[in-house]
C-alpha positions as semicolon CSV with decimal commas, in nm:
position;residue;x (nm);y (nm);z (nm)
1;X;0,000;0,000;0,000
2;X;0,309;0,247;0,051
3;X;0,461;0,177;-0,245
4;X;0,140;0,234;-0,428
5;X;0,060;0,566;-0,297
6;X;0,461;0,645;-0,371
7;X;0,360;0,536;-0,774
8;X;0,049;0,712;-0,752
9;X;0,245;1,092;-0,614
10;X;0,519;1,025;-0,878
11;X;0,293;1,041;-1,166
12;X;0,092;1,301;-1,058
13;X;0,409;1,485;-0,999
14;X;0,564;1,446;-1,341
15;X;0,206;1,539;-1,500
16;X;0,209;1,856;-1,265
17;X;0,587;1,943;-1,345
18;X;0,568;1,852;-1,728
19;X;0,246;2,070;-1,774
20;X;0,456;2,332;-1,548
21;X;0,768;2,331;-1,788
22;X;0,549;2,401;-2,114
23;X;0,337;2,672;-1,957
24;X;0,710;2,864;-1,817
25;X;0,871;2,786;-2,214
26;X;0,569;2,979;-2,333
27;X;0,525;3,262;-2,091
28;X;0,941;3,309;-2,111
29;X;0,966;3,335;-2,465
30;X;0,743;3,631;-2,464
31;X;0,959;3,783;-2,190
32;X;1,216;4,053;-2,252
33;X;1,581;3,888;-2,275
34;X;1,635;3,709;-1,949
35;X;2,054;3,762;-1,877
36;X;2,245;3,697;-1,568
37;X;2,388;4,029;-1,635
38;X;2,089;4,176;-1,484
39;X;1,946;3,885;-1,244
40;X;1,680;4,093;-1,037
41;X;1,560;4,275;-1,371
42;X;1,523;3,908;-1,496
43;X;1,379;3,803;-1,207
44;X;1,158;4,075;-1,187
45;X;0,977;4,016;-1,569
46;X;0,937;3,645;-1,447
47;X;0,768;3,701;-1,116
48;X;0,516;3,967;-1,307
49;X;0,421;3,722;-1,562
50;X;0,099;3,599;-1,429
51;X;0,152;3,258;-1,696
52;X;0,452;3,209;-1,583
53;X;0,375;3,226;-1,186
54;X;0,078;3,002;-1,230
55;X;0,299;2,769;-1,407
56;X;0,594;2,791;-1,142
57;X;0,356;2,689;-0,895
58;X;0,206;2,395;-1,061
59;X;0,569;2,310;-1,060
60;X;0,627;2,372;-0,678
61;X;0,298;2,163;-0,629
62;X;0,525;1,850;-0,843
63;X;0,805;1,911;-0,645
64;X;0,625;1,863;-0,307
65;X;0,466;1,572;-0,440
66;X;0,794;1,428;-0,561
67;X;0,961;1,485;-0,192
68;X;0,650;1,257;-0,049
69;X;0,684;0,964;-0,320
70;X;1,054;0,976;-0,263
71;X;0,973;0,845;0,144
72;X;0,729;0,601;0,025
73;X;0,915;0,428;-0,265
74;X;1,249;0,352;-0,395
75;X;1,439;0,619;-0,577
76;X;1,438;0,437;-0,940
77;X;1,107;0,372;-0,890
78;X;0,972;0,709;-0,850
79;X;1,154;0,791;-1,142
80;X;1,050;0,544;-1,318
81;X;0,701;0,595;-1,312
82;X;0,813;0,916;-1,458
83;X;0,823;0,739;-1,810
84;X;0,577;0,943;-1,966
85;X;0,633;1,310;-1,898
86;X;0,846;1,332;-2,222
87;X;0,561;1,181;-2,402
88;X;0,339;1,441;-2,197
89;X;0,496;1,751;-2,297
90;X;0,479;1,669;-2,699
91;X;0,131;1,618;-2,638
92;X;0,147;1,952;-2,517
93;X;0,364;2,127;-2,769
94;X;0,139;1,925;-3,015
95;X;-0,175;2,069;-2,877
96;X;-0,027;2,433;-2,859
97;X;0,006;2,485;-3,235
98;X;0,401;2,351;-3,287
99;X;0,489;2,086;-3,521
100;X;0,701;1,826;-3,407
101;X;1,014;1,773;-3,636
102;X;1,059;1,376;-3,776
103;X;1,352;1,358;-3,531
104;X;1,203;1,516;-3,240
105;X;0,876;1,271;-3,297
106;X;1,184;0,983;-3,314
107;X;1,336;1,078;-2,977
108;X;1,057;1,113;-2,781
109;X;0,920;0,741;-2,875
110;X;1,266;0,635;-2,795
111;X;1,323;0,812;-2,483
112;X;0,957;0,693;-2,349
113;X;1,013;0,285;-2,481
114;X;1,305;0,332;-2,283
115;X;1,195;0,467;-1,988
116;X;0,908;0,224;-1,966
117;X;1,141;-0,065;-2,017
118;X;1,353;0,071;-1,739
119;X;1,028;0,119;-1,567
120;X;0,956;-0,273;-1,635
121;X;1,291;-0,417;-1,548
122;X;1,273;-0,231;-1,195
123;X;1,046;-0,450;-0,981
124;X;1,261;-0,745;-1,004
125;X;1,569;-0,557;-0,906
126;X;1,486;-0,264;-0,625
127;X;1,465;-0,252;-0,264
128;X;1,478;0,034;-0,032
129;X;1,809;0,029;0,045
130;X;2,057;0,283;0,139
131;X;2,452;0,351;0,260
132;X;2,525;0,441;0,576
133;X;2,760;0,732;0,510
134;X;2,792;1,002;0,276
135;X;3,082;0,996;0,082
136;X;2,877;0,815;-0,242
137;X;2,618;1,087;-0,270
138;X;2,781;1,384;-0,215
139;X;3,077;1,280;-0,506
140;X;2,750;1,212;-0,730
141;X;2,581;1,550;-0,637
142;X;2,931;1,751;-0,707
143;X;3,051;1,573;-0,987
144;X;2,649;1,645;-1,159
145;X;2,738;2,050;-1,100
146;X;3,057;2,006;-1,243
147;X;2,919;1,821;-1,543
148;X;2,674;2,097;-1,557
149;X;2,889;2,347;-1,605
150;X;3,044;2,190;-1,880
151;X;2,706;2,124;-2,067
152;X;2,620;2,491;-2,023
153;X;2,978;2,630;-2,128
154;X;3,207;2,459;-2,388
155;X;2,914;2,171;-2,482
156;X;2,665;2,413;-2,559
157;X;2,805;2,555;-2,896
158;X;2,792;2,177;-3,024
159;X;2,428;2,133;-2,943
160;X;2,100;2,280;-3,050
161;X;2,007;2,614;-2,915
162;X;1,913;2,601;-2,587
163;X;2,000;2,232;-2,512
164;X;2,311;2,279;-2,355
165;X;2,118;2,472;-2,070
166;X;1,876;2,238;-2,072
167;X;2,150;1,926;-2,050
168;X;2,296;2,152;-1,701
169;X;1,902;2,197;-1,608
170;X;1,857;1,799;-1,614
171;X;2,203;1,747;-1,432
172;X;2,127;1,964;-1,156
173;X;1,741;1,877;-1,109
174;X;1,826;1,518;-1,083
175;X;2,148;1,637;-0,855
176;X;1,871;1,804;-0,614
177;X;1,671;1,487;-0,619
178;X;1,988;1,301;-0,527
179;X;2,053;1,555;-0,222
180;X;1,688;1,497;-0,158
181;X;1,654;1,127;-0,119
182;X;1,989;1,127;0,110
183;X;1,813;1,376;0,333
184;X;1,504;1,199;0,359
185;X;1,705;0,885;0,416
186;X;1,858;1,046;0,733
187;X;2,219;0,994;0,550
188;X;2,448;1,213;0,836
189;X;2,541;1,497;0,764
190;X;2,200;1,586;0,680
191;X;2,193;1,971;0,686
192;X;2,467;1,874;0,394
193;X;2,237;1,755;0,145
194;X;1,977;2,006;0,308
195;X;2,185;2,320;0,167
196;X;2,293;2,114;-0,149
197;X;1,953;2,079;-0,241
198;X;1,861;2,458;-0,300
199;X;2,179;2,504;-0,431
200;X;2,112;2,228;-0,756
201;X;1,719;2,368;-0,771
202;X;1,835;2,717;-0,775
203;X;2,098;2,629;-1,056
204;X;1,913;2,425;-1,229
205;X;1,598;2,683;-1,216
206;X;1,843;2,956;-1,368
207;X;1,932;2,716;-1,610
208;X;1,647;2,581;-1,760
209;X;1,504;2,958;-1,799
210;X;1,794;3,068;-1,947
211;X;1,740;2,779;-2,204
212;X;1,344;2,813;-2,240
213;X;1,442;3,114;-2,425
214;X;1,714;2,998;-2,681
215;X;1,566;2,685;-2,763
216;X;1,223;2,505;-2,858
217;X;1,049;2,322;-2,575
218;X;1,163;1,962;-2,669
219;X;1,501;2,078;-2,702
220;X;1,496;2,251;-2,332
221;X;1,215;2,121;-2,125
222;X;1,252;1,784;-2,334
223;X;1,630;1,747;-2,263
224;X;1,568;1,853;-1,874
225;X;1,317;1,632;-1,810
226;X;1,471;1,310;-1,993
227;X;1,809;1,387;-1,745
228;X;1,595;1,448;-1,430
229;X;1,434;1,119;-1,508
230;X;1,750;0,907;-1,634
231;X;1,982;1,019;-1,417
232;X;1,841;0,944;-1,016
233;X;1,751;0,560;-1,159
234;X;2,095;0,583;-1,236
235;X;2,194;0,671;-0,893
236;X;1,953;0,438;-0,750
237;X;2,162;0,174;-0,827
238;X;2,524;0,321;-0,818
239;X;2,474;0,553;-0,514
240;X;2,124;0,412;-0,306
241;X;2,271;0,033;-0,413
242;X;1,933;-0,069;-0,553
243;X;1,993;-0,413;-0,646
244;X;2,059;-0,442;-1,014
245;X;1,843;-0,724;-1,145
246;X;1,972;-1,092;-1,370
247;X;1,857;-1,250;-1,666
248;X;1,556;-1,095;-1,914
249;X;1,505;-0,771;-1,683
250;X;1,853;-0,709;-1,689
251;X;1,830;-0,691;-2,019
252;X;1,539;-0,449;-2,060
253;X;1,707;-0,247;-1,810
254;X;2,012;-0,220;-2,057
255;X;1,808;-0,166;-2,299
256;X;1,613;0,098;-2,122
257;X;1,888;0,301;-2,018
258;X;2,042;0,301;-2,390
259;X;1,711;0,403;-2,559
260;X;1,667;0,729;-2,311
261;X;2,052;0,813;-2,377
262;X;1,972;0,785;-2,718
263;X;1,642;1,004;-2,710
264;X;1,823;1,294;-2,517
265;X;2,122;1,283;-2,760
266;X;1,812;1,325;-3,022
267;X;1,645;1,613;-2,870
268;X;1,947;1,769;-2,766
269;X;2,126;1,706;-3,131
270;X;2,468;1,918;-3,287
271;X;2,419;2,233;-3,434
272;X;2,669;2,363;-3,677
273;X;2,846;2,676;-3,541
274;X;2,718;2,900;-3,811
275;X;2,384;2,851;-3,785
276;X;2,349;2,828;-3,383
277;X;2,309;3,227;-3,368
278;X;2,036;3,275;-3,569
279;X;1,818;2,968;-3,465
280;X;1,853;3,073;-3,101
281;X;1,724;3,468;-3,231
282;X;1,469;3,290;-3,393
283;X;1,335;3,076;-3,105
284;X;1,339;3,409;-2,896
285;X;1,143;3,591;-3,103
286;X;0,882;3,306;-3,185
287;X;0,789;3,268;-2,788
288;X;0,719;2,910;-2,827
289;X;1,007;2,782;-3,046
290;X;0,790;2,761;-3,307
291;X;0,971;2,885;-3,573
292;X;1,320;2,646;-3,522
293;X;1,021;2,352;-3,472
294;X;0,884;2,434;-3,850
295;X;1,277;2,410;-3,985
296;X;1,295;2,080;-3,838
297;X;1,639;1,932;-3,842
């Protein structure tokens, strides 16, 4: 019975953060440009935006949600039955006007078969299990900042507008939920993870706005949310020692893992140098992405 009210918050959580993450990539891109150069002038036309409060707060609402599943249920579970929020926001880009591209339509039904294969090799192979000191989660949570900052700084001229952001966004989100199962855990020292915890949110909320407007939703809220989902089953198993299942499940966990690797690297794609400027104006100006969406790839 816990476990199934922990399945039951999860989803409603990644419906409430997925719908969140569209509604904030539409209200931002008709926002004036949000820089760090000016961070309470930027934080100032966010907090105005009625559309993009309500939204923010439909994503607080996930987020509390998330925190109770995560004391109910295994990590990788939680995230798990997170499978469809990919699948969820192309519904909604779909429904907003904004036509998918042929390899956008590709990743998403290979990051969501992989995520519900990961989702189906998981019940043979988790328990709620947990180390006793903190030396595992904390080198997970730094390392994800540091790979962070590389995905929003050198990697990001490689990759489609916005998706290098987005890449950092997933990286710290899924750090934060990292910091946030170790706290709930009672892992010592707790007020550790307590303070990392803002920290990756607040990054990773930066981020991710930063990225809503240089980039189509798919390739910013798409790449975020594949990362926040891949990454803690990930760290289920490495850092929370979730038993890693034998035979056919280990297989469709393999196999799970590789298809949502695969459907980020689709979504997040390369971009060549010389045309990276002008499809990141062009999402800008479009408010929705719509524009680099009807280009395709």
């Amino acid at each position: 019975m816990r476990l199934a009210a922990g399945l039951v918050l999860a989803l409603l959580s990644t419906v409430a953060v997925n719908v969140a993450f569209y509604g904030e990539h539409t209200a931002a891109g008709g926002l004036p440009r949000l820089t760090l150069r000016h961070p309470l002038t930027s934080l100032a036309a966010l907090f105005t935006n009625r559309r993009w409060v309500i939204a923010f707060t439909t994503g607080l609402l996930g987020w509390g949600l998330y925190i109770v599943a995560l004391d109910l249920a295994p990590l990788s579970l939680v995230q798990a039955t997170s499978a469809g929020g990919v699948g969820l926001l192309a519904l909604l880009v779909r429904a907003g006007g904004v036509r998918l591209s042929v390899r956008e339509r590709a990743a998403v039904a290979v990051s969501v078969g992989g995520l519900l294969l990961l989702g189906l090799s998981l019940p043979s192979g988790t328990v709620h299990s947990a180390p006793t000191d903190w030396p595992l989660p904390l080198t997970w949570v730094l390392a994800s900042m540091l790979a962070a900052g590389v995905a929003a700084g050198p990697a990001a001229r490689l990759l489609r507008p916005g998706a290098g952001l987005a890449l950092a966004s997933g990286l710290l989100y899924a750090a934060g939920d990292v910091a946030t199962k170790a706290a709930v855990s009672g892992i010592r020292p707790v007020y550790v993870f307590a303070v990392l915890l803002p920290v990756s949110h607040g990054l990773a909320f930066v981020s991710l706005q930063l990225a809503f407007q240089r980039g189509s939703a798919m390739a910013t809220a798409g790449v975020s949310s594949l990362m926040t989902n891949l990454l803690p089953i990930l760290a289920g198993i490495v850092v929370f020692q979730e038993h890693l299942p034998g035979g056919p499940a280990g297989i469709l966990r393999a196999l799970g893992f590789a298809g949502t690797v695969l459907g980020a690297a689709l979504l997040a794609g390369l971009q060549r140098a010389d045309s990276a400027a002008t499809a990141d104006g062009d999402a800008h100006r479009e408010g929705v992405g719509a524009s680099s969406q009807r280009r395709g790839d």
